[in-house]
C-alpha positions, 0 to 999 in steps of 0.5 A: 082677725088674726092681727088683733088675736097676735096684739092680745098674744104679744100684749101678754108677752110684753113683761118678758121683754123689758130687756130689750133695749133700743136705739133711736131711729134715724126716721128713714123708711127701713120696713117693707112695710111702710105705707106709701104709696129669644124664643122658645124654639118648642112649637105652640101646644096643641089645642088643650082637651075641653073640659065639661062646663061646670057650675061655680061650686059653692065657695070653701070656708078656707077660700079667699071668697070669705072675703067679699066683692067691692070695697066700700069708702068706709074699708079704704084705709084698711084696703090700703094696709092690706095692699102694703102688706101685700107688696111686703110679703112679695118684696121680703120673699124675693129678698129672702130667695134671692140671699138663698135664705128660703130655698126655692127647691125648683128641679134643673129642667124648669130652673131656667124660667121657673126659678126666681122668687118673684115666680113664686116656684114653690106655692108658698108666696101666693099662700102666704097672700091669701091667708093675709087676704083671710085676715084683712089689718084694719085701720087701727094697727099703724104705728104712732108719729113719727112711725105713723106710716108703718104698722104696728111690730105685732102685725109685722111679726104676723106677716114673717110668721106667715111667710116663713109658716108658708114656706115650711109647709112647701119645702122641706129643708134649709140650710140655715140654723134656727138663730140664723133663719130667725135673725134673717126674718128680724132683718126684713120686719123690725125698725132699726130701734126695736132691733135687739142689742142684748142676748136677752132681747133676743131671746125674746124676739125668738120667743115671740116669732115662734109663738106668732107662729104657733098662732098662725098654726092653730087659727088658719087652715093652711093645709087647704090653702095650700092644697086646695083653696088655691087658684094656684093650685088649681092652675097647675092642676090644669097644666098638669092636665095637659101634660099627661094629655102630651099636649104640652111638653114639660118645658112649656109646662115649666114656661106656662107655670112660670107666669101663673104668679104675675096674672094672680097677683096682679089682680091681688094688688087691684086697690079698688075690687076684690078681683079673685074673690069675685071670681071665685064667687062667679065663676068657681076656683076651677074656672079660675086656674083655667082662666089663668092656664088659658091667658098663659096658652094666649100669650104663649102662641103671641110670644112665639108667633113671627114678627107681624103674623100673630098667632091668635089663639084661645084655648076651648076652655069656655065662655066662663073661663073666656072671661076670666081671662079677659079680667086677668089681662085687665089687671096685668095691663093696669098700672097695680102690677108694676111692682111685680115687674122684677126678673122675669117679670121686667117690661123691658131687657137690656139687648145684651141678655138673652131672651127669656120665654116668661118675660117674652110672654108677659112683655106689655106688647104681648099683653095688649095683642093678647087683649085683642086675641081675647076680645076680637077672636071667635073661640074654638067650640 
C-alpha cells in the first residue's frame, strides 16, 4: 500500500528533520483530514446514436476494480479513513482552485457552467480519487490522542502528493513558483505544530513532498488513470461522440460534462459498497461513462422541459447502461452527496442569481423526476 511504502520512506528521512521545530496545537480541528463524521435556451439533444451492445471487458490491472465489491465489518474502520480522505482530496482541490493555486485551464466557451473545481473541469480530481481508491489507508495510519481523529503527516503528504501529481499531468502550467506552490499544499495538510518555523524545517518539508511525489511516480500507473482506467474519461469520450454526431452542440457538451463529477463521485463516497468498482466489474468502464452521459441527457431534457410537462426521455444506450444509470441516481439522491453540494452543484439558489443550466440539472427535483423517468419510461429500442 502505498501509505505504508510512504511511512518506510519518510521513517528514513526522519533524521534529516530534527531542525523542525513546533508549537503546541491549540486542539481545534485545522486538517481536511480529520475523521468526523434559468434555462438553457438550446433545444433538447437529438436522440444519441446506439452503440452495439458489448460484453464487460475484462477489468485493467490499473482500474478502480482492483479494489473489490462490498465491504465487510472487519474494512469499516479503513472504509471510514478512505471516505475522509476522499472528501480531503475534493475540500483541498476546490480550496486550491478557487485561490487560483491549481489552474483550472477550461476555455471561455464552457467556463460558464464548466469552471468551478468542485466540477473537476481538468480530470485531475477524479484521478486523484481513484489512485487513493487503489491504495486504500487502513486502519493503522491515525494519529495518537489528542490528534486521534487525524491521520498520520505521512499519509496526509501522500494525498497532497497525489493531488498535485494529478493535477500536473493534466495541466501544464502555473503561475506560482516552486516554494509558493509547496508552501500552498503545507497549508491544507500539516496541523499548525508541525508546520515549519525555520528556513531549515523547510527545507526539509520541500524534500520530503517532492519525494512523496516521486513515490507516488514510480508505484501508480497514473498515465492510465488518467487516459483510460477512467469513468470519466470514458464519458467524455461518449460526449465527444455525440458532438462529432452534431447531436449535441459544444455548449450542451459543456453543460453535459459539467455534471459528470457530481454523479461519479457520489457514488465514491457511498460509506457502505464499492459502487464503481461493482460496475465496472458487472458492466465494463465503457457502459459506465454511458450510464453517466445517459443520466445526464435524462436530466438534461427534465431541466429544460416546461412547468408541469416533463420531458421524460432515456437515451438507447441499452439495458446494461439503463441500469447503470438507475445506480448513479441512487447514489446522487442519497444523503453521501451532500458534501459535494457547493457551487454549482448547491440544492438550492438564492432568487437573486441567475440560473445556471448544471445546478437546474442536478436540483434534488430533477433528481427525483429523473428516478421516475428511469423506472417508469420504456426505453427507446
Amino acid at each position: 500500500m502505498l501509505s505504508r511504502v510512504l511511512e518506510c520512506f519518510f521513517a528514513l528521512r526522519a533524521a534529516i528533520c530534527a531542525q523542525t521545530v513546533g508549537v503546541e496545537s491549540s486542539g481545534m480541528p485545522h486538517s481536511a483530514y480529520e475523521v468526523d463524521v434559468v434555462v438553457d435556451s438550446m433545444a433538447p439533444p437529438a436522440t444519441p446514436p446506439k452503440t452495439p451492445s458489448e460484453k464487460p471487458k475484462p477489468p485493467s490491472p490499473n482500474s478502480v476494480a482492483d479494489i473489490g465489491g462490498v465491504r465487510t465489518r472487519s474494512s469499516a474502520r479503513s472504509a471510514e479513513i478512505l471516505l475522509k480522505c476522499q472528501k480531503g482530496l475534493v475540500e483541498s482541490y476546490v480550496a486550491l482552485g478557487i485561490r487560483g493555486v491549481f489552474s483550472m485551464d477550461v476555455d471561455a466557451a464552457g467556463g460558464d457552467v464548466l469552471g468551478h473545481p468542485v466540477q473537476d473541469p481538468t480530470g485531475a480530481l477524479t484521478a486523484a480519487l481513484l489512485v487513493i481508491r487503489r491504495n486504500r489507508p487502513d486502519d493503522k495510519c491515525m494519529m495518537r490522542p489528542p490528534h486521534e481523529t487525524i491521520v498520520e503527516p505521512s499519509l496526509r503528504r501522500a494525498l497532497a502528493a497525489i493531488l498535485t501529481t494529478c493535477h500536473k499531468m493534466t495541466v501544464a502550467h502555473t503561475w506560482l513558483n516552486r516554494a509558493q506552490y509547496v508552501y500552498a499544499m503545507i497549508q491544507l495538510y500539516l496541523l499548525p505544530h508541525e508546520i515549519p518555523r525555520t528556513k531549515d524545517g523547510w527545507d526539509c518539508e520541500f524534500a520530503l513532498f517532492e519525494e512523496a511525489e516521486v513515490v507516488l511516480i514510480l508505484s501508480q500507473p497514473l498515465f492510465s488513470i488518467v487516459t483510460t482506467s477512467n469513468p470519466l474519461s470514458d464519458a467524455e469520450w461518449s460526449i465527444g461522440q455525440l458532438v462529432i454526431s452534431k447531436q449535441l452542440s459544444k455548449h450542451q457538451a459543456h453543460v453535459l460534462r459539467g455534471g459528470c463529477f457530481f454523479l461519479l463521485a457520489s457514488c465514491m463516497f457511498n460509506p457502505r459498497e464499492e459502487v464503481l468498482e461493482r460496475l465496472q466489474q458487472r458492466h465494463g468502464m465503457r457502459a459506465v461513462g454511458e450510464g453517466v452521459v445517459s443520466l445526464l441527457l435524462t436530466l438534461y431534457y427534465l431541466a429544460n422541459s416546461r412547468p408541469g410537462h416533463p420531458i421524460r426521455y432515456r437515451a438507447p444506450y441499452g439495458r446494461n447502461v439503463d441500469e447503470v444509470a438507475r445506480v448513479l441516481l441512487d447514489n446522487a439522491m442519497s444523503s453521501h452527496s451532500a458534501p459535494l453540494r457547493i457551487g454549482p452543484y448547491r440544492a438550492e439558489v438564492a432568487e437573486s442569481e441567475a440560473p445556471h443550466m448544471v445546478q437546474l440539472m442536478l436540483t434534488p427535483a430533477n433528481l427525483a423526476l429523473a428516478k421516475m423517468t428511469l423506472h417508469e419510461a420504456t426505453p427507446i429500442e
